[in-house]
N, C-alpha and C positions, 0 to 999 in steps of 0.2 A: 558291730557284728558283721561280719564275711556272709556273703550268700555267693555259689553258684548260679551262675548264669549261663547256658549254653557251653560250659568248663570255664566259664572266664569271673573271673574274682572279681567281687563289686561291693561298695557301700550302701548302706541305707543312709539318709537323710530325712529326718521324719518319714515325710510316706515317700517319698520318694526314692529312686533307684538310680544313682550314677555309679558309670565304670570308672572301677580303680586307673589311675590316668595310668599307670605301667602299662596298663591293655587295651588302651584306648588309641584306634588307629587313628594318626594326628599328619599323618603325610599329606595333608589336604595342599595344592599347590596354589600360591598365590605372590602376586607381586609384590615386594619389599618397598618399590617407588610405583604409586597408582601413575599408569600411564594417561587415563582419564583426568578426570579432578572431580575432588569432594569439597563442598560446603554447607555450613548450615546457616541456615536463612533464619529471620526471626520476623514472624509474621505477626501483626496487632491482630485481633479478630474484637468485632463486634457481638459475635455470639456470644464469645467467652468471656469476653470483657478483662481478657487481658494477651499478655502475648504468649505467642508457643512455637518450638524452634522446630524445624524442618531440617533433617541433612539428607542432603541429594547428593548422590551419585552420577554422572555425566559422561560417558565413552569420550575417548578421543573424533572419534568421526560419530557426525551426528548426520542424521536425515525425521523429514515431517512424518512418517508412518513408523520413526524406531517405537518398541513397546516400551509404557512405562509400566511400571511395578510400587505399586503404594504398601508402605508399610504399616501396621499399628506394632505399638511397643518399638516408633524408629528408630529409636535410637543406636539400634543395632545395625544399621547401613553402616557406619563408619566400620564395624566390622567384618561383612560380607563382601564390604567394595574390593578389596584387595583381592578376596578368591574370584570377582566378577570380572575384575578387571584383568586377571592373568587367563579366564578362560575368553574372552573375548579377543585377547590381544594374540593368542594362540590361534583365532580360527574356529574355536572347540563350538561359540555360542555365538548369534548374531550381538550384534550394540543393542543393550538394553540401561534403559535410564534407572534409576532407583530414587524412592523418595519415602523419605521413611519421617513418616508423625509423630515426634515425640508424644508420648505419655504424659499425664501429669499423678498427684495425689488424691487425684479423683478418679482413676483409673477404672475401678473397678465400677463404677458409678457411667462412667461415659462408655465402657464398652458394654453392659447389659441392658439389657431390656426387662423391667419388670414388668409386675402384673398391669400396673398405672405408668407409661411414661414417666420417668421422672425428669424434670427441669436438666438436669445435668446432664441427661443422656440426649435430651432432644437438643441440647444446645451445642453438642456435641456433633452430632448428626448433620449439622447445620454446617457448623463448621466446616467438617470434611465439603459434603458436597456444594456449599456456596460461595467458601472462601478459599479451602486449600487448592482444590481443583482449576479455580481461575488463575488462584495465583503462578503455580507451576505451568501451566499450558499457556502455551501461544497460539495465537488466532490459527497460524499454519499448522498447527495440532492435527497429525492423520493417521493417529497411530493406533496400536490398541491398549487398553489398562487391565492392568490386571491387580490382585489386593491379594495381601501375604497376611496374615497372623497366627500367633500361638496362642496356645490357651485361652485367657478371657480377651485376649488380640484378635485369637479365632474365629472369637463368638459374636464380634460385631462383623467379622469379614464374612459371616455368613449372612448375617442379619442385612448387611449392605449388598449381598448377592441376592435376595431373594425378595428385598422392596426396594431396590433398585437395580430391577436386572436388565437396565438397558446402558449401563453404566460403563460394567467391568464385562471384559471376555471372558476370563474363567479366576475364580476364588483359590485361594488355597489356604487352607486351615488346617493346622497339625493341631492335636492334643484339644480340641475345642471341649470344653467346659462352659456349666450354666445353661445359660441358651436353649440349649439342643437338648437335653436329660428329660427325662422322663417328667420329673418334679416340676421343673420350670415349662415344661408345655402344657403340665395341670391347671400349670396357675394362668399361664400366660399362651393359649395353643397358636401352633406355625400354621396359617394358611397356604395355599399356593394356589393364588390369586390368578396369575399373568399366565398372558400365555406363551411365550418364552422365559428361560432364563439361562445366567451361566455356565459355562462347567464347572463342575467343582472335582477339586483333586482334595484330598484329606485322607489324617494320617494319624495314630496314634499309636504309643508303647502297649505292649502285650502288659507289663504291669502296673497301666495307671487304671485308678479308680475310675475314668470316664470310659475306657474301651470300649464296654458294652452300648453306652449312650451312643459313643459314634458311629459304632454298627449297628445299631436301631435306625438311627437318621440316615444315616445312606441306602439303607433299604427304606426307608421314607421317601429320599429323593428318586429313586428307582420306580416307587408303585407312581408316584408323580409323573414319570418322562424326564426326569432331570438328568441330564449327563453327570454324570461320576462315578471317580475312580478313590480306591483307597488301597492303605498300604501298611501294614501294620509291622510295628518297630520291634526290636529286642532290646527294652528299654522301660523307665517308668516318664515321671512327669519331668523330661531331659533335655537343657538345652541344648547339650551338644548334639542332640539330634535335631532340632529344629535348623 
């Protein structure tokens, strides 16, 4: 079934909403040959007790204060690098590193927070901040971090801004699900403990099922003192926007 969209032809997908690709503006520019380099590492952890792969992104010119950008759901760095690496080699953005954490099939399990910690999630939790973080930084490390996620990607990049906010400079979480809803702060409520924290930038489709959530929560972070900003899509629950 066809829906109108701002006149522009779109499918449904269960609940979701992607543009028909005929009108989906795809001129996004990027390199054909990364002038940086990309690899992924494969890192053993003790938390998880097994291993899990990391692909970084690297600019051609590097210095100790470049920002890095950690990703949940990484595996999409081998994607971005290419549009990162043509707007850096352009001038357009300073050198920024990329490192994106893969996922596993516990996903859903490592990125939420239930009412009781569960094993998974806190093992999880570990990982990023005792293993991944060492691993990728060097002693000369003087830069700032910052954490990308989508959806339930979001929902730990918030949860990681907000009990560890001396961590990252600013969050960004599009489409954040779980976590933040109404439901799961019944069960499980967000305090705001510290007294600092990041900025948070966040984003969500006018027709995803969380919109409302997001807009409760950021006027959350608002009666709080928390810097942020949001932006809201013409879109449902879509990666092409993320």
């Amino acid at each position: 079934k066809k829906i109108k969209l701002n006149q522009k032809a779109a499918v449904t997908e269960r609940s979701r909403f992607v543009w028909d690709p005929q009108n989906r503006n795809t001129n996004f520019l990027k390199n054909d040959v990364i002038v940086g380099s990309l690899k992924t590492d494969t890192l053993k952890s003790k938390y998880l007790q097994t291993e899990r792969q990391l692909t970084i992104y690297t600019p051609k010119e590097v210095c100790s204060d470049m920002p890095y950008i950690y990703f949940t759901d990484g595996s999409i760095v081998k994607y971005y690098a290419s549009y990162v690496d043509r707007l850096i080699s352009m001038n357009i953005i300073k050198p920024v590193k990329l490192i994106g954490i893969h996922s596993s099939y516990s996903r859903y399990e490592e990125y939420i927070q239930g009412k009781k910690e569960g094993e998974i999630f806190v093992n999880h939790e570990n990982f990023i901040f005792n293993e991944v973080l060492n691993h990728v930084e060097n002693d000369d490390f003087n830069g700032k971090r910052y954490m990308y996620g989508f959806s339930n990607g979001a929902a730990f990049c918030v949860y990681a801004g907000l009990n560890h906010p001396k961590v990252f400079e600013e969050i960004i979480a599009l489409s954040t699900v779980n976590y933040i809803s109404s439901f799961a702060q019944w069960l499980n409520p967000i305090t705001f403990n510290h007294p600092d924290y990041p900025t948070f930038y966040m984003g969500a489709g006018i027709y995803e099922n969380c919109i409302n959530d997001n807009i409760q929560f950021v006027n959350q972070l608002k009666e709080n003192d928390i810097e942020v900003s949001f932006k809201n899509f013409i879109s449902g629950h879509d990666s092409f926007v993320w």
